[in-house]
C-alpha positions in Angstrom: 0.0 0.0 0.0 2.9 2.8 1.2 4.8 1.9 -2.3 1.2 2.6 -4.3 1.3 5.9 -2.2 4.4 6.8 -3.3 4.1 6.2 -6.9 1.5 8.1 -6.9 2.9 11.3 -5.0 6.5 11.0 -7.0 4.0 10.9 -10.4 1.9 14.1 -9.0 5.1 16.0 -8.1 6.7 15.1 -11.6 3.3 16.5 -13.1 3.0 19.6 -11.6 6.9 20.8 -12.4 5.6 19.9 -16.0 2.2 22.0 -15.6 4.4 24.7 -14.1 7.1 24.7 -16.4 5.1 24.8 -19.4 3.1 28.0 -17.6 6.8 29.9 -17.3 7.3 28.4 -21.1 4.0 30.1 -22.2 4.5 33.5 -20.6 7.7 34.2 -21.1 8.2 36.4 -23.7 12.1 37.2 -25.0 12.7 41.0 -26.3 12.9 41.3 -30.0 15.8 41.7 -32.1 17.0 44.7 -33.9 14.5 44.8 -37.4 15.2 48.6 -38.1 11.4 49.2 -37.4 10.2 49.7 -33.5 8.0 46.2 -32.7 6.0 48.3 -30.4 4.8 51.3 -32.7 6.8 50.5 -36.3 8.3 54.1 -36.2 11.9 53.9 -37.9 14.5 53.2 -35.1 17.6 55.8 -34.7 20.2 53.3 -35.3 20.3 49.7 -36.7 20.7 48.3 -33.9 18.4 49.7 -32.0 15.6 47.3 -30.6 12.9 50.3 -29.8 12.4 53.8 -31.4 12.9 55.4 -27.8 12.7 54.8 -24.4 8.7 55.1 -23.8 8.1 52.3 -26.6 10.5 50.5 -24.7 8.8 50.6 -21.3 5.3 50.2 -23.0 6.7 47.2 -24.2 8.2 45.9 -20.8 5.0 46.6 -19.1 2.9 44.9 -21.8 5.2 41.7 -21.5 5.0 41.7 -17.4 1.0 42.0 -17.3 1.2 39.1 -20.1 3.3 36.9 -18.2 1.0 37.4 -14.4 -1.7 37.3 -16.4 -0.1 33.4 -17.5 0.6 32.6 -14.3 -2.7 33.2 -12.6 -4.6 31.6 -15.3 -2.3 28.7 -15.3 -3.0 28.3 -11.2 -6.3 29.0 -11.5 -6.7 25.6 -14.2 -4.8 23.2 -11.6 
């Protein structure tokens, strides 16, 4: 009976590290390369290796990404 009872708590524990895991896979969100064009408006960047047109698109951006990614994680715990 104990050995049933373990099996079965080693398989839930494996399980939810895979439910969370593919929760931080789904909301994470890695910054865009260097296109020329600002991702967050399309405005002309100043240089070619510039990511964002100017520091406010950046920060729209950053906020945008980090309600995204809460927004992942409290659906995903709400589904368990």
């Amino acid at each position: 009976m104990s050995r049933a009872i373990d099996m079965a708590s080693d398989r839930e524990m494996v399980e939810r590290d895979l439910a969370l895991a593919n929760i931080r896979a789904s909301a994470k969100r890695i910054t865009p390369l260097p296109t020329g064009l600002c991702p967050w408006c399309s405005d002309p960047t100043a240089a070619p290796d510039d990511v964002f047109c100017c520091t406010e698109c950046a920060k729209d951006w950053q906020e945008h990404n980090e309600r995204k990614q809460t927004a992942a994680r409290i659906n995903g715990m709400l589904r368990q």
